[in-house]
PAFIMI-571686 format. One record per residue (C-alpha): residue in three letters; x, y, z. Coordinates in steps of 0.5 Angstrom, whole numbers, plus 2048, in hexadecimal, padded with zeros to 3 digits. Layout:
// PAFIMI-571686
ALAXYZ;...
***
This chain:
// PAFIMI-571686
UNK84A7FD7E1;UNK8467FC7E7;UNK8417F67E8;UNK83B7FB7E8;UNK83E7FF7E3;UNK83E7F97DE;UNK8377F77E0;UNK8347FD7DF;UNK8377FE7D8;UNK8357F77D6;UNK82E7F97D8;UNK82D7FF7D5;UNK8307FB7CE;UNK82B7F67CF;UNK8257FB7D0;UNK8267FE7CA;UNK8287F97C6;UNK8267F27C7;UNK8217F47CC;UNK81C7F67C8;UNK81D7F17C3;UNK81C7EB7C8;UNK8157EE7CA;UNK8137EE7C4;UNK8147E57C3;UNK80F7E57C9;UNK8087E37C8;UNK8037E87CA;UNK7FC7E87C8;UNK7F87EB7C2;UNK7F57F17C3;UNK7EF7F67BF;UNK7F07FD7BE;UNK7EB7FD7C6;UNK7E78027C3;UNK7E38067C8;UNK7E080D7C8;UNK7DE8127CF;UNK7DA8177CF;UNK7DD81E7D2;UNK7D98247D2;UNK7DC8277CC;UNK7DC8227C8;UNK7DD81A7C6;UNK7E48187C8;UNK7E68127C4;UNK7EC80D7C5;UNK7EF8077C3;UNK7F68037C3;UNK7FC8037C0;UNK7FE7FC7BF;UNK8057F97BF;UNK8057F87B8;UNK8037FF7B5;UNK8088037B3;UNK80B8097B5;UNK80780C7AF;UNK8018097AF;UNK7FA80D7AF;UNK7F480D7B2;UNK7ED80F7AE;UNK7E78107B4;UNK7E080F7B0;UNK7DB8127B3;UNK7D38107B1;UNK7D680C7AB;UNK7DA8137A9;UNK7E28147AA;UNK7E281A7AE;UNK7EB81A7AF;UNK7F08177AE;UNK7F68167B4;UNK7FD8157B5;UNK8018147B9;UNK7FC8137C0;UNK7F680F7C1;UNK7F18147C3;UNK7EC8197C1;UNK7E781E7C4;UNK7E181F7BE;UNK7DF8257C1;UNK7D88237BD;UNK7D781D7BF;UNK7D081C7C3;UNK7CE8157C8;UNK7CC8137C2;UNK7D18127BE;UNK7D480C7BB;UNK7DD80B7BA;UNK7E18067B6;UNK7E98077B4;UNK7EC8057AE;UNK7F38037AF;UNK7F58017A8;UNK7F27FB7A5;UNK7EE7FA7AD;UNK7E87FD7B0;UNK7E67FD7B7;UNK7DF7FB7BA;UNK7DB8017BA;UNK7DA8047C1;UNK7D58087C5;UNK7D780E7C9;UNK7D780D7D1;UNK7D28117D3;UNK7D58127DA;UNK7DC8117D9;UNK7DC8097DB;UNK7D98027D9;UNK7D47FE7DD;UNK7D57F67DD;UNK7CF7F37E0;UNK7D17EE7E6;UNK7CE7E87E8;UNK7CF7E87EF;UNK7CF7E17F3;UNK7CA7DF7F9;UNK7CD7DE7FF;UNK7CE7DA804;UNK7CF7D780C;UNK7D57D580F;UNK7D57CF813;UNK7D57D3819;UNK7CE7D6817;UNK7D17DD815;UNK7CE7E080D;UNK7D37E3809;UNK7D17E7802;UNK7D57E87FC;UNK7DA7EE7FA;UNK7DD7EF7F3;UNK7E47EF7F4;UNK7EB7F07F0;UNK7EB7EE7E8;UNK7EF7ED7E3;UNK7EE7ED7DC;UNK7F07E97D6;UNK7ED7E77CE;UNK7EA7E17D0;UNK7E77DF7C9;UNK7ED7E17C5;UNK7E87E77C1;UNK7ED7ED7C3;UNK7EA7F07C9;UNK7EA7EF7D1;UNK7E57EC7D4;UNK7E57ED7DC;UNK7E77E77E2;UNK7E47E97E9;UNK7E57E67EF;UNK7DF7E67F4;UNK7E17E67FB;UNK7DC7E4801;UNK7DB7EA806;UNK7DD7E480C;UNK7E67E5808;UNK7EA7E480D;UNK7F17E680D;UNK7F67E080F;UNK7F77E3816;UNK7F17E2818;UNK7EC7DB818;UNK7E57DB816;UNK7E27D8810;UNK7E17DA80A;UNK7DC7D9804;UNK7DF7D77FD;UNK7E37DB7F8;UNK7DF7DC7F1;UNK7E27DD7EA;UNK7DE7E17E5;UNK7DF7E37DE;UNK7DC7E97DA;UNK7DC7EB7D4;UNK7DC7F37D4;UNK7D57F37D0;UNK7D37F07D6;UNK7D27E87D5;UNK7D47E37DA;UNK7D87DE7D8;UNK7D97D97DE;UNK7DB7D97E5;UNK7E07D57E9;UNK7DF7D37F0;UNK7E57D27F3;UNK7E17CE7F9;UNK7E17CE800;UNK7E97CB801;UNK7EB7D17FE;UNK7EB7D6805;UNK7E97DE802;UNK7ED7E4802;UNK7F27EA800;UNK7F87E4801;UNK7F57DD7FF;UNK7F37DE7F7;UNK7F77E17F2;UNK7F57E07EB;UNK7F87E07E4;UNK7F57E27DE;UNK7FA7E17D7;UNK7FA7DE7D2;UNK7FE7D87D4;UNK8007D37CE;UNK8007D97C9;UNK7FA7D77C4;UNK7F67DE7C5;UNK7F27DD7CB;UNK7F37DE7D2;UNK7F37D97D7;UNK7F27D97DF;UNK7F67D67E4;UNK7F57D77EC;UNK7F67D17F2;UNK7F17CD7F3;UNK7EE7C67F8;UNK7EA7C17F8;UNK7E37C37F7;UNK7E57C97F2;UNK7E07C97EC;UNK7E17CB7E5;UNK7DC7CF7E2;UNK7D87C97DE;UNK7D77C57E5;UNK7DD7C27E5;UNK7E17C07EB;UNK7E97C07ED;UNK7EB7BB7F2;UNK7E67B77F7;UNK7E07BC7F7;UNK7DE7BA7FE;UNK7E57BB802;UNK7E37C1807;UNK7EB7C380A;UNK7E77C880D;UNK7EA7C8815;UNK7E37C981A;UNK7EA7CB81F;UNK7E87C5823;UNK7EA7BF81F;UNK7F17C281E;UNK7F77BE823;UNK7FE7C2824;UNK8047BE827;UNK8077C082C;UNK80F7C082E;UNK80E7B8831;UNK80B7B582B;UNK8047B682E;UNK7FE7B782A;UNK7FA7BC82D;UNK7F37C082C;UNK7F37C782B;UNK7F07CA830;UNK7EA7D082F;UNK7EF7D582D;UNK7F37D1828;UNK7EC7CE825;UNK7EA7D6824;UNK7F27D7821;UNK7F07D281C;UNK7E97D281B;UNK7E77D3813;UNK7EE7D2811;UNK7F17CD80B;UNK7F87CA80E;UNK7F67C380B;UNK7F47BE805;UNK7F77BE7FD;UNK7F87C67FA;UNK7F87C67F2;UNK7FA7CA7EC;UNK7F57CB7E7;UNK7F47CF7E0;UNK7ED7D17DD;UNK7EB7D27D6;UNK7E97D97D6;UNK7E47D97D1;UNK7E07D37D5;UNK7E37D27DC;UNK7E47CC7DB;UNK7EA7C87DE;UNK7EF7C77D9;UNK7F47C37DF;UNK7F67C37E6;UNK7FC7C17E9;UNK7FF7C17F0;UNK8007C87F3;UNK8087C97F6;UNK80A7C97FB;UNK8067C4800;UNK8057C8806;UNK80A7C4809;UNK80F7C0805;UNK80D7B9807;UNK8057BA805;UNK7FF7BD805;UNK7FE7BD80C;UNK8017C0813;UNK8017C281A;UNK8017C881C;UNK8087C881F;UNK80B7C5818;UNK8087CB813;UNK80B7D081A;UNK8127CC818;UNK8117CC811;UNK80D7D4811;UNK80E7D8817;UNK8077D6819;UNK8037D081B;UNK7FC7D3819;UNK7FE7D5811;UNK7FE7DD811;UNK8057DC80D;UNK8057D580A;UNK7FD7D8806;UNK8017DE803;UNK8007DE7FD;UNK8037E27F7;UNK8027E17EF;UNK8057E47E8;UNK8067E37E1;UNK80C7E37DF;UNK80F7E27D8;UNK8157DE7DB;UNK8177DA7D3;UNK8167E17D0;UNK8127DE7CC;UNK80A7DC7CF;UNK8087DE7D6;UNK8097D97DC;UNK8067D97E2;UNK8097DA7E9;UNK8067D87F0;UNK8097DB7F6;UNK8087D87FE;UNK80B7DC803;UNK80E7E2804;UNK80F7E580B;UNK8147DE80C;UNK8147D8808;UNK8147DA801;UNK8127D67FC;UNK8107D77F4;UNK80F7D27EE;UNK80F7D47E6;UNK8097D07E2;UNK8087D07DB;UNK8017CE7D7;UNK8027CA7D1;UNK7FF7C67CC;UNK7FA7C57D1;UNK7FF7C37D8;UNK8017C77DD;UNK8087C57E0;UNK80E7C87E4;UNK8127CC7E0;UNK8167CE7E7;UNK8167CE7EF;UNK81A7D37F4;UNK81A7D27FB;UNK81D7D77FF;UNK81F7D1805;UNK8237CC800;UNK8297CA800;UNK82E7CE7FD;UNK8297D57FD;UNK82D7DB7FF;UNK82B7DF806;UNK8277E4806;UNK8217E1800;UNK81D7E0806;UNK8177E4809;UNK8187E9804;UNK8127EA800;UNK80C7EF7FF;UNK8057EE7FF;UNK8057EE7F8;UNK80B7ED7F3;UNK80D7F07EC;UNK80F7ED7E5;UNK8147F07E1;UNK81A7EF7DD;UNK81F7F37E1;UNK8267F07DD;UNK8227F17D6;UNK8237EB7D3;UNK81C7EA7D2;UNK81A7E57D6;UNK8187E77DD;UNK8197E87E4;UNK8157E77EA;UNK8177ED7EF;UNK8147EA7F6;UNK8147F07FA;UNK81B7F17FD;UNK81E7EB7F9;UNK81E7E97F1;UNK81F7E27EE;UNK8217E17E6;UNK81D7DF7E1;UNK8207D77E2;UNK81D7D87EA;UNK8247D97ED;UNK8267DF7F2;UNK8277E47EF;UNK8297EA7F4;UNK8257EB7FB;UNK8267F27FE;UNK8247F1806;UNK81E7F5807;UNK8197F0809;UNK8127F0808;UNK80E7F6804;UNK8067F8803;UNK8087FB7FC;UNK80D7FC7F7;UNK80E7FF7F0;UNK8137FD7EA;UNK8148007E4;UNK8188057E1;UNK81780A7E6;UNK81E80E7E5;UNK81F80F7DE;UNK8278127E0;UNK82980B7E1;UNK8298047DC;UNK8247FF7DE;UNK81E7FE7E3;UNK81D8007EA;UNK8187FF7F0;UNK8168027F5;UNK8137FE7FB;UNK811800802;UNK8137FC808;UNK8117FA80F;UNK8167F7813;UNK81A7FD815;UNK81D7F981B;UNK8207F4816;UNK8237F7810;UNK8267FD813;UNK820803814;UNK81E80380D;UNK81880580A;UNK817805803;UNK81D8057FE;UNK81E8057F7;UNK8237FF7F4;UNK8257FD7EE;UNK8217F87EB;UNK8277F47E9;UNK82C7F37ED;UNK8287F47F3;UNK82D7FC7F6;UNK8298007FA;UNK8298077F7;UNK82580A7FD;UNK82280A803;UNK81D80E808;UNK81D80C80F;UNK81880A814;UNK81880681A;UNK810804818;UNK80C800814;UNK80D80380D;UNK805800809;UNK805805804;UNK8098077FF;UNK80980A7F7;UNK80D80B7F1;UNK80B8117EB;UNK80D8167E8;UNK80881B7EB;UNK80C8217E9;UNK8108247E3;UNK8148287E5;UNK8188227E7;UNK81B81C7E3;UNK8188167E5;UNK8138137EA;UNK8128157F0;UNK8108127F7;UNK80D8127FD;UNK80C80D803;UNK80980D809;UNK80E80E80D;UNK80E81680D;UNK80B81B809;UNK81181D804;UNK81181C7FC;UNK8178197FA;UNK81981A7F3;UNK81C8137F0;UNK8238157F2;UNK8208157FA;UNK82181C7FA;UNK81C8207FE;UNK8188247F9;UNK8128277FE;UNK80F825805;UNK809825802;UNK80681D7FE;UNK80081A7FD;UNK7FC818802;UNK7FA8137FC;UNK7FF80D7FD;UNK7FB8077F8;UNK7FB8077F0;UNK7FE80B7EB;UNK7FA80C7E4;UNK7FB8107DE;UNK7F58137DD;UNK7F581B7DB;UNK7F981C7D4;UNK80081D7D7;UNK8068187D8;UNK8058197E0;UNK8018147E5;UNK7FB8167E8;UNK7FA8127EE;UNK7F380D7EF;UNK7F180C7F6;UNK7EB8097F9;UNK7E680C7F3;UNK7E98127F2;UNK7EF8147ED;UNK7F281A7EE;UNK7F881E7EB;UNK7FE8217EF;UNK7FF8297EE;UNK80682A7F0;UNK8058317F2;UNK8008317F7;UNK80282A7FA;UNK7FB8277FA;UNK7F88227F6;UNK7F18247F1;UNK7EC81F7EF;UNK7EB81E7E8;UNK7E68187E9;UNK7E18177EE;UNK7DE80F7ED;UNK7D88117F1;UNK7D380A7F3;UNK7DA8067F2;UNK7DE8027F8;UNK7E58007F8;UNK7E87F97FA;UNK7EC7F6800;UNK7E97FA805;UNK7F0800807;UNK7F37FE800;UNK7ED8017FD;UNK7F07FE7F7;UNK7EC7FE7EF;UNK7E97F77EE;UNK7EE7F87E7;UNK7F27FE7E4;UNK7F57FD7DD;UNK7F67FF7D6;UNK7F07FB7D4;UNK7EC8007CF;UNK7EE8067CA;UNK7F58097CA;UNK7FB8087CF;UNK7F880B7D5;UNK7F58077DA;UNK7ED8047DC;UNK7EB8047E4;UNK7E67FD7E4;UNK7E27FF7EB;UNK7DC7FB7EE;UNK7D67FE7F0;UNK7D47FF7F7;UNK7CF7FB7F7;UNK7D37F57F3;UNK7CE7F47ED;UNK7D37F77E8;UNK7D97F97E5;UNK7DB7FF7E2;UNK7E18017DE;UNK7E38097DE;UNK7E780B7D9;UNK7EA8137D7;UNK7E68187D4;UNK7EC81C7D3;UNK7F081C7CD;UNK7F881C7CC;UNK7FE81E7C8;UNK8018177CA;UNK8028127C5;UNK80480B7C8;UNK8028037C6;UNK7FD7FF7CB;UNK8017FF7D2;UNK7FE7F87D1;UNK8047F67CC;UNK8097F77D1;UNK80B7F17D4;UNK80C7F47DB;UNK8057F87DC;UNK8017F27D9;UNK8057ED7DE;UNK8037F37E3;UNK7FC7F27E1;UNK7FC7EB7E2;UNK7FF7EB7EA;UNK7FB7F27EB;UNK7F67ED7EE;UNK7FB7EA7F4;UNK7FA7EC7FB;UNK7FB7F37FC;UNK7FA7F57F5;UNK7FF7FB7F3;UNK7FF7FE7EB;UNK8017FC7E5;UNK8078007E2;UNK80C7FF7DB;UNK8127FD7DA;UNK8148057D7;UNK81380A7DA;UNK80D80F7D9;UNK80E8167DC;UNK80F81D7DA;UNK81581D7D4;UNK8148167D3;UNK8158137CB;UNK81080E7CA;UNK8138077C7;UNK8158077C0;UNK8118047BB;UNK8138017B5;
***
């Protein structure tokens, strides 16, 4: 039998027998039942979840105004087609009963934010603030959510440009609307898309999240405390900064190289730091790895361009950020430096109350095979692709192992998006489906499906330009599995790279299940639309009027995730005018029964790295889609 053939067979009994096993030896956390009801205009739809720990035989009583009304298996929903906006819930799942809860009057909850005062630039330019990407954890240990947001100032930059920019801010919200603290990061911290990703997990495993993000001298913890020297500016004005030229002389920039370097942050010591979540306070900080350059904090420009590719810090400021459960047993951290050349990551655990390495990767050490570097995304993805139930981290075109050794490269080069999960349900184990941008380098490809273990193209579409977009979904039923489309054409594929229409949504951003059915709809900018098949064309389902999207053409939601009620997904969306949050959740009911996507490792590791650079959507590590069979439950 062939090394493949044996790999596959080995996978597929581990998926079925110790893969499930093992995941349940993770930590994850401990979840209420999330009751929420919306209103609809034929009733009341009331859902809750279906917790890890029910059986497959578990009922669900729904009390409405103190009186049970219905009794439900199997689902966790119901439409009470005599429920009114007045109406109060509460499910009784045996001996436990949820909060009671009021009907959504509009389809969405409103969280209040206090929106920070401005500022000026060195240079005499003002800048506002916008809500920009959340994440979400139970901060306070009581089974609910509470919401994590990041502030960008109006004046982020992208790392190929200069400019100064104002601070980052953290913020906590509970969802009935309380502020619990904010964190700023300081002005050693540059903004934008590619400087801040943060982590929300519980990390230590005592049943609260904690949050880990870099930090510098002068961040300052949400009771006042400092880290690092609170009066170090690492700021470059551009004119202080002097390169070496190829004698050994120093030399001050001229005009041109000042404007380069103007705002950036290349110089002074970089921290890692956690963050209780109930309070914001700093728990502990040690030094964030790599150092831009080996020997220090410090560095020409020539030195970070032999280093990075560049001597202005557009591929050495590149950062990227997962969860991963790399013991199989509690979350780690996982922070990433560089992508486009030089590939660096390093696993840190949080116990008992210290963080250290678990482990680091760099992709120009000795004894690291060719090819690890320059193939990394714009974001990356946890997954435990050999299911032995600690997880992978699958780095754009290349993988490491939960030990932080290579684990395959396929050679494709950099992407803006990517997809993992089971996305062929005719084959064992995982796949991922990315988009590339490089077809001069690997061979005219622009998207292609790989096996999530072995790192084998399965398939790939050509193009002799920049592929940006790319999307995995099953959309339509009449064939098994997901299918895909990219920018770099205007066909449907099916999961086995067949072309299955020359029509494809113009929408190329996040999946979400939404309607009542096992297909994905598709969540772009604030819109969520469904596919028809028939016609080839996409129909909205809902339009989130007085709402913005984030990150400019991204049009990415501040958060997507299974955060209340049944398996089915939220939309968190700021306001236009950044004073609230709202968080719309479906008032359709559905026949489907699934436990909380949230206690499948995969999707909640995707929750927790959403956030990172070109945010992508969370996905399972199952298949959902038309024919699928829910997990077994005991």
């Amino acid at each position: 039998m062939s090394f493949r053939r044996i790999a596959l067979v080995t996978t597929a009994l581990a998926l079925l027998a110790g893969g499930a096993s093992a995941q349940n030896a993770r930590k994850l956390e401990t979840l209420d039942r999330g009751a929420v009801a919306v209103a609809t205009g034929n009733g009341v739809l009331v859902s809750w979840r279906i917790l890890n720990s029910d059986t497959a035989n578990q009922t669900y009583d729904v009390w409405r105004d103190g009186k049970k009304v219905k009794t439900i298996k199997g689902v966790s929903n119901w439409l009470d087609a005599k429920g009114v906006a007045g109406s109060s819930y509460q499910i009784k799942a045996g001996k436990e009963t949820s909060a009671v809860v009021k009907p959504w009057a509009n389809g969405y909850l409103e969280i209040p934010l206090d929106v920070p005062a401005g500022g000026t630039t060195p240079d005499g330019k003002a800048y506002t603030y916008t809500a920009n990407d959340a994440s979400t954890g139970d901060l306070d240990g009581d089974g609910d959510y509470e919401i994590i947001l990041k502030w960008d100032p109006t004046n982020a930059q992208d790392n190929s440009r200069a400019g100064y920019t104002g601070p980052v801010l953290l913020d906590a919200y509970t969802l009935e609307g309380k502020k619990l603290w904010r964190i700023d990061l300081g002005r050693n911290i540059r903004a934008g898309a590619h400087y801040t990703q943060f982590l929300v997990e519980d990390f230590d495993g005592d049943g609260k999240s904690e949050l880990i993000v870099k930090t510098a001298d002068g961040s300052k913890d949400a009771q006042g405390k400092v880290i690092g020297d609170a009066h170090a500016d690492w700021v470059s004005t551009g004119g202080e900064l002097e390169q070496t030229d190829r004698t050994g002389s120093v030399q001050t920039p001229d005009g041109k190289l000042m404007a380069q370097f103007q705002g950036r942050i290349l110089k002074g010591p970089e921290y890692l730091s956690v963050f209780e979540g109930v309070s914001g306070r700093v728990l502990d900080t040690v030094p964030y790895w790599p150092t831009r350059v080996p020997e220090g904090d410090t560095a020409t420009p020539e030195r970070l361009k032999e280093i990075w590719g560049d001597g202005y810090g557009n591929r050495s400021e590149r950062y990227l950020a997962g969860v991963a459960w790399l013991d199989g047993a509690l979350p780690s951290a996982v922070m990433a430096r560089g992508y486009y050349g030089r590939t660096t990551l390093a696993a840190y655990d949080y116990r008992s109350g210290k963080l250290s390495q678990r482990w680091t990767f760099d992709s120009t050490a000795p004894g690291v095979p060719e090819g690890f570097s320059g193939q990394g995304n714009h974001q990356l993805s946890v997954a435990d692709v050999d299911a032995d139930g600690r997880d992978e981290i699958i780095y754009g075109a290349m993988a490491l192992d939960d030990t932080g050794k290579p684990l395959w490269t396929a050679k494709l080069f950099h992407g803006d998006a990517m997809h993992v999960s089971d996305l062929d349900p005719t084959r064992p184990g995982l796949e991922k489906f990315g988009v590339h941008e490089s077809p001069k380098a690997n061979g005219n490809k622009g998207s292609a499906l790989l096996d999530a273990r072995t790192g084998e193209v399965l398939w790939t579409t050509y193009t002799d330009k920049d592929t940006g977009r790319g999307v995995a979904a099953d959309i339509d039923p009449r064939y098994p599995g997901a299918e895909a489309w990219a920018s770099n054409g205007g066909n449907l594929y099916n999961i086995k790279g067949e072309v299955i229409g020359d029509k494809r949504p113009r929408q190329m951003n996040f999946a979400i299940w939404w309607d009542g059915d096992p297909l994905r709809e598709m969540l772009d900018n604030i819109t969520i639309s469904k596919w028809d098949w028939n016609t080839g064309e996409t129909r909205p389902l809902l339009q989130a009027d007085g709402m913005a999207s984030n990150n400019g053409t991204k049009a990415t939601p501040a958060l997507q995730a299974d955060i209340l009620g049944d398996w089915r997904e939220e939309v968190v969306l700021r306001k236009a005018d950044n004073t609230a949050l709202r968080i719309y959740s479906t008032p359709i009911p559905s026949d489907i029964g699934l436990v909380t996507l949230m206690q499948d490792p995969q999707y909640r590791a995707a929750v927790a790295w959403q956030n990172t650079a070109y945010n992508q959507p969370p996905h399972p590590s199952f298949y959902i889609g038309e024919g699928f069979k829910a997990p077994a439950r005991k």
